[in-house]
N, C-alpha and C positions, 0 to 999 in steps of 0.2 A: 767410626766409619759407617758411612750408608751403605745398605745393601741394594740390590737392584737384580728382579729377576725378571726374563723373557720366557715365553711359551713360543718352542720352535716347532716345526712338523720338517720331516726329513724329506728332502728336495730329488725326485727322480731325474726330471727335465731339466737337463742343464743346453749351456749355450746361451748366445748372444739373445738370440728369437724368444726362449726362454725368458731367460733374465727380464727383457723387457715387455713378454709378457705381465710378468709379475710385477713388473713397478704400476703398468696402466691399473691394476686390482689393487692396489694400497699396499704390497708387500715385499719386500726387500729380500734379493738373495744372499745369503751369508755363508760362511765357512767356520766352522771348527775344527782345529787342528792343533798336533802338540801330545805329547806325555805317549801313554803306550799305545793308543787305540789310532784306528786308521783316520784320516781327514774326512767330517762328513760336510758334506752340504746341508742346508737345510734355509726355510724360508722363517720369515719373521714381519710381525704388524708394524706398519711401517710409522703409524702415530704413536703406538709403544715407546717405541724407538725414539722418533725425532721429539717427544716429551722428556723423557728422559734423558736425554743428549743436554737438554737445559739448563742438568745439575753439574756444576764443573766437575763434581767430587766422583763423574761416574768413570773419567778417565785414569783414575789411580784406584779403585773400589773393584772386589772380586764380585763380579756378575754370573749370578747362576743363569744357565742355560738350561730349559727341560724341554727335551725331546721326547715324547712317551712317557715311560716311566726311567729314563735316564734324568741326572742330573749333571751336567760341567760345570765344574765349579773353574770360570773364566777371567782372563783381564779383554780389554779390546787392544786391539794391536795396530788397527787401521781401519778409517772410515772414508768409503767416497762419495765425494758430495756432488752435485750439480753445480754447475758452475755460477748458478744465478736465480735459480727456485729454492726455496726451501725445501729440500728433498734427499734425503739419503741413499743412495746407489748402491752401496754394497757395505759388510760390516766383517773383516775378520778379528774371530775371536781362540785366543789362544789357553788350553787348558793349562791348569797351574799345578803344581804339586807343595805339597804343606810340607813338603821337608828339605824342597831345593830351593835356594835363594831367587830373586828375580831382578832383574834393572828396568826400573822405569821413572820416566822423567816428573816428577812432581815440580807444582808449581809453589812457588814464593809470593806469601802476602807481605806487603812494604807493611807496618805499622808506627803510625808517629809521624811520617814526614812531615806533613802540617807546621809542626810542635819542633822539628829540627831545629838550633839556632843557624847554623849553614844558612837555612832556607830562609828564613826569617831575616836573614842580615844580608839578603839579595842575591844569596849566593844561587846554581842552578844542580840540583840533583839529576844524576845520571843513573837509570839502571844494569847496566851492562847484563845481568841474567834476569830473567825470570821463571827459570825452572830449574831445578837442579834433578840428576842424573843418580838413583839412589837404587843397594842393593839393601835387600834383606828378603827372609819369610815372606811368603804373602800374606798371612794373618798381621806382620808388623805394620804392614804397607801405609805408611800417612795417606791424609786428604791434601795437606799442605805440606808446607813450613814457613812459619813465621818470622821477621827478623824485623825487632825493634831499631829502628834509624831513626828515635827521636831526640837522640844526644848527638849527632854527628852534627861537627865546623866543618867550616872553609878547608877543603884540602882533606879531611878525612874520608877515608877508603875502606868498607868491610868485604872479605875475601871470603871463599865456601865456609874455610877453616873458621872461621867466627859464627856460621850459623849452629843453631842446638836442633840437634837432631836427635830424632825422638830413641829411646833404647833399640837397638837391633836394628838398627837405622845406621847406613855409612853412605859415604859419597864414592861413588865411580872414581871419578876422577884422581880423588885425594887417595885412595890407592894406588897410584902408578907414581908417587912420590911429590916432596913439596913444589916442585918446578910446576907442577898444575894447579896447585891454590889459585885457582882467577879472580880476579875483582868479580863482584855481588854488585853493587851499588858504592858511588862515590860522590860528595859535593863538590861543585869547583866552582870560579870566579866566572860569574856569567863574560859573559863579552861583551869588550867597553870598561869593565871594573879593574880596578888600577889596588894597587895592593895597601896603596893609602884607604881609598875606599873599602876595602878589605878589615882595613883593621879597625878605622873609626867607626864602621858599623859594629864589631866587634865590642868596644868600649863603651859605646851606647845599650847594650844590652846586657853589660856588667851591672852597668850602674844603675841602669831599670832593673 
């Protein structure tokens, strides 16, 4: 897991006037909140930030926060953007604790599709997710989850319940029982392809 830390200073001037004060200066107003302490405000360097935002792996990764000589040991929870600058608006970040579980959506890497015979025999791969909804520790907490789809045909379908999830790793979902196994990713018969077409692509690829 990459780490990732900010240097905050704590925020007196709140408000709209405030806030955009602080963006014209390069600096972003943020929030921390969560676990025992009260919710602080506090400001943050806004190229910091928008650098870091870069790395996909900082939206599942605990981010220390230092204010002073405090440390929060953080996830981000919510970030607002401009609607059309590259610019970040505001940043809450939510304190963690190492002994309580947490739910946060990690993203899925496809690996293989390329390499699929599905795909290779015309077929069209669908992703129906690309993130899955996962409890554990914050110290378990993945950057990903990978799910090899270089063996899926025609008509083959992988559901949460097939991905490998790492130890102390579970899925939200697949807790409230099998009725929420959802399709992951699926191949099917592009459109136009006839199921003759279907299977003579198939035996062309046997026999290669």
């Amino acid at each position: 897991m990459n780490t990732f830390t900010f240097t905050a200073q704590t925020r007196e001037d709140l408000g709209k006037g405030a806030s955009r004060r602080l963006r014209h200066a390069d600096s972003i107003p943020a929030i921390i909140y969560g676990g025992e302490l009260d919710p602080q405000a506090v400001t943050l360097n806004h190229n910091d930030v928008l650098k870091s935002l870069e790395h996909e792996s900082i939206y599942t990764s605990i981010v220390t926060v230092k204010v002073g000589d405090t440390e929060h040991k953080t996830i981000i929870r919510d970030i607002q953007r401009h609607s059309h600058k590259p610019k970040v608006l505001h940043v809450d970040f939510q304190r963690i604790s190492q002994t309580e579980k947490i739910h946060m959506p990690v993203p899925i890497h496809f690996i293989g599709g390329e390499n699929a015979p599905g795909v290779k025999t015309g077929g069209q791969m669908t992703h129906n997710m690309n993130e899955i909804e996962v409890s554990c520790l914050a110290k378990d907490l993945p950057s990903y989850i990978e799910l090899d789809v270089s063996t899926l045909e025609i008509g083959d379908t992988l559901h949460i319940s097939d991905l490998q999830l790492p130890e102390g790793v579970s899925s939200v979902a697949l807790a409230h029982g099998e009725d929420y196994d959802q399709p992951v990713v699926a191949i099917n018969k592009s459109r136009g392809m006839s199921d003759d077409d279907s299977e003579s692509s198939e035996e062309e690829t046997e026999e290669s």
